[in-house]
N, C-alpha and C positions, 0 to 999 in steps of 0.2 A: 877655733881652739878655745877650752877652760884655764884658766887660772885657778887652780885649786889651792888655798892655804889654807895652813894648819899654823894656830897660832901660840906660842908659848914663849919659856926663855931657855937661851943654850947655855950648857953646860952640867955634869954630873949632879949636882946638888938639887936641880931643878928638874928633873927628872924626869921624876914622878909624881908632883906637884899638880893639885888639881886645874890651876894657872894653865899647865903642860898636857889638857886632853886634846888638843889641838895638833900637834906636834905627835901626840900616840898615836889621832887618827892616819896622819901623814905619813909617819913609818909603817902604821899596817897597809896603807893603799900602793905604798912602794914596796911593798915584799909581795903582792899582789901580781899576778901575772900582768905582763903589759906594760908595764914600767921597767925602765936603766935603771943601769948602776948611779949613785948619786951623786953628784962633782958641785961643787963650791962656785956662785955665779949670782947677779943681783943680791950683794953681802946676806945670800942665802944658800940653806943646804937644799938641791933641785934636783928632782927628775925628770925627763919627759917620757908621754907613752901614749898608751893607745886604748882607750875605752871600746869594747864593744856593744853597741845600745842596736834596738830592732830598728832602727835607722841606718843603720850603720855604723863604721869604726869614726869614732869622736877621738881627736887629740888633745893633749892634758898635758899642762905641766902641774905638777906638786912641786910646791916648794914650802920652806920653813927657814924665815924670817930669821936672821940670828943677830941681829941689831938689838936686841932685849926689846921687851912687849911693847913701852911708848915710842919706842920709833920703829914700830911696824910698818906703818906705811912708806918711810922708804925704800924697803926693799920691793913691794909690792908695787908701787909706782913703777920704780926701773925696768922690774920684770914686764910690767905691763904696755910700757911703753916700747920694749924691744921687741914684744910679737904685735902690737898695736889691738892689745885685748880691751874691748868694750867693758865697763863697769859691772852690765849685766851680764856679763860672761865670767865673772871672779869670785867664784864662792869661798867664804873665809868660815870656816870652823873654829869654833871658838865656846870658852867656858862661859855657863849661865847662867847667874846665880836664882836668879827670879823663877829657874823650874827644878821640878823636882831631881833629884837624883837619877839619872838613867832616860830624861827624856828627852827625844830630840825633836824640835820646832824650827820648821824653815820662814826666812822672811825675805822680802825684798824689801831696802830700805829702812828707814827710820832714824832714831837717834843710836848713840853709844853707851845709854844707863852707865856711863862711869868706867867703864871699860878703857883700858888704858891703851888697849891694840887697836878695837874700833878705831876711836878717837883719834890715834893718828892714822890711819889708812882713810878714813872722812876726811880729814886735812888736807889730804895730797889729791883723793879722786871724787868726794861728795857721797853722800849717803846712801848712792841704787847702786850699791851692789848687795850681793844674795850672803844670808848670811847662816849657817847652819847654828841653830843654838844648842851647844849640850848640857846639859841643866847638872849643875854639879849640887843644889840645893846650896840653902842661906843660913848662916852659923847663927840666925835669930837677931843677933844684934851690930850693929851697924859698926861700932867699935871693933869687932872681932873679926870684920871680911879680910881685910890685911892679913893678918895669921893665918884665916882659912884659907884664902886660896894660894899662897904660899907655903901650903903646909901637902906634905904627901898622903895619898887615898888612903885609905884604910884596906888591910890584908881582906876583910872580908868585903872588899866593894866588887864583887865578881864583875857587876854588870857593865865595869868601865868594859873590860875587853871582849863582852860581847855586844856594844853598844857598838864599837869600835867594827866587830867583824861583820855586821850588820849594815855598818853605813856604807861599807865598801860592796859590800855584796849586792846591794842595791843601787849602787851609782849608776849602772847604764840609765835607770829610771830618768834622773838627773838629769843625766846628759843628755837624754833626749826628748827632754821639756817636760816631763812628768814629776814636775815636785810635790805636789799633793800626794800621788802616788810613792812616790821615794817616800815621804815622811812617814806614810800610813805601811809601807814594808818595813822601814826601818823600827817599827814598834813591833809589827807582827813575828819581825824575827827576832827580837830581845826585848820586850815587854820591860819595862822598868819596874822596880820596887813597889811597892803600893805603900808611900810616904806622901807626907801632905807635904803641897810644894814650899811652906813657909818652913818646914824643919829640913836639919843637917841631916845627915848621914846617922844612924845609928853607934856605937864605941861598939864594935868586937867585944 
């Protein structure tokens, strides 16, 4: 079984906060065939379901955190310790500022560059688990990340939601040990902006 998280904060305000691509992904992979309806469980909103990958059908829960982003990792923890999912078995999707807008970069491992969900889901479980990065781009100055990623996309930022229908459509890759391959589809099928990774987003 995967532990798929989507990392953001609950509640209306937060949305659509680039903070919250994490949490978009998770609602489109649960409206996704294969996946329940979604019930309140490890102080997170969860589904479980059923990946189909050319291995065979792979079991998955989604869930999204609603502890607010620094105490991500307890709910992760909980969940994980109630199906006894291995670390390398927990992919967490999550916003990233260090890539450009619209790209997505797999990793196993590492630090939390200051990420405030990383950072405590490391706390509870150690740094190997898998991490999807979605590159929301960097507001240039260091001052300004607090507003950005707490501030909602922009009307013209298409690529979030095909970035989005992209990573889902490629998951079997994923789940069936092909992450090289999942990264390299998930480009082919929404190619990102052509922005230099140290700038933001363009203003509509």
């Amino acid at each position: 079984m995967y532990l798929i998280v989507g990392l953001g904060n609950p509640g209306g305000q937060y949305a659509k906060n680039r903070h919250n691509i994490g949490f978009m992904f998770i609602d489109e992979l649960i409206r996704s065939s294969g996946f329940g309806p979604e019930r309140n469980k490890f102080q997170s909103v969860m589904s479980e379901g059923t990946v189909q990958t050319a291995k065979g059908p792979v079991k998955a829960l989604a869930l999204k955190p609603q502890t607010y982003m620094n105490l991500s990792g307890n709910a992760v923890k909980e969940a994980a310790a109630f199906y006894k999912i291995d670390p390398d078995h927990i992919i967490v999707y999550h916003d990233e500022l260090d890539l450009a807008p619209g790209r997505l970069r797999m990793k196993l491992g590492g630090g939390h560059a200051g990420h405030n969900g990383l950072r405590s889901i490391m706390s509870h479980l150690g740094p190997n688990f898998v991490r999807a990065r979605m590159g929301i781009g960097h507001p240039g100055q260091k001052e300004l990340v607090h507003s950005w990623v707490l501030s909602d996309f922009y009307k013209a930022d298409t690529w979030v939601e095909r970035l989005n229908d992209a990573a889902v459509s490629a998951l079997p890759l994923l789940l069936a040990g092909e992450t090289e391959k999942y990264q390299t589809e998930v480009m082919r099928l929404a190619p990102a902006p052509k922005l230099d990774p140290k700038q933001a987003n363009p203003q509509p």
